[in-house]
N, C-alpha and C positions, 0 to 999 in steps of 0.2 A: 525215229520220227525227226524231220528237218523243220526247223522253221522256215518259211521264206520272206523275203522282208523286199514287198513291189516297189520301193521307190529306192533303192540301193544296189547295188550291184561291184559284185567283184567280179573284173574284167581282167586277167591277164593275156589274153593270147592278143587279144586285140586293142590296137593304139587309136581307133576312131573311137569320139566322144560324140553323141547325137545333140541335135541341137537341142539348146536348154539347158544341160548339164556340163559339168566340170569334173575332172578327174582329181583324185586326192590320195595321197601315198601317207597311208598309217603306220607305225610300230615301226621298232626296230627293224623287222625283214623290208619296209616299203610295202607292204599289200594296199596293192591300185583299187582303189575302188570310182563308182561312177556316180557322180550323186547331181538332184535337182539345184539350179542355181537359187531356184525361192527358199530353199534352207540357206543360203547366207542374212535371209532378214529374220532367223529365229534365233533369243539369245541365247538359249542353248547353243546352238551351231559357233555363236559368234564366239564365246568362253574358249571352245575348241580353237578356234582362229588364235586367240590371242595367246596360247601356249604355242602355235608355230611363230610369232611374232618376232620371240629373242632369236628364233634359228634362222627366220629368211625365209622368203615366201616359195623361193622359186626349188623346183626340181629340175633335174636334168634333162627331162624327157617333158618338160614343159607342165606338166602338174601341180598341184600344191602338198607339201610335207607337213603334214601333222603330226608333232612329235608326240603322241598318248598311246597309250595299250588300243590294240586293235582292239576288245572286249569293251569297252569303253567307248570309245566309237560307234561301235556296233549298237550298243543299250542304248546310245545319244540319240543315232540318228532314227534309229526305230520310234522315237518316240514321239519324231516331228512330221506333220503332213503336207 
């Protein structure tokens, strides 16, 4: 059985982000994911922000890096609409 989680998205193959959304590279591996830009005004979301805060916002492929466990991530943003 899969969960699926409609407002989050792991996108590797592809480097376009639709409008609205922002891409953000989690965990150790970098797993891209694609997510709603109205989750930056939940303060859930924003907690996550401010652990990428000490490392730097930017990624190389133009992204944001979230340094937390992808599982983590994953339970955060499921839980925001």
């Amino acid at each position: 059985m899969s969960i699926r989680l409609p407002r989050i998205a792991h996108i590797a193959s592809s480097k376009k982000v639709p409008k609205g959304y922002f891409a953000v590279y989690v965990g150790e591996n970098q797993k891209r994911f694609v997510i709603p830009v109205s989750f930056l005004n939940q303060p859930s979301f924003q907690d996550l922000l401010g652990m990428s805060e000490e490392f730097g916002y930017s990624h190389p492929t133009g992204g944001l890096t979230i340094p937390c466990n992808e599982d983590l991530f994953v339970d955060v943003t499921s839980q925001l609409n």
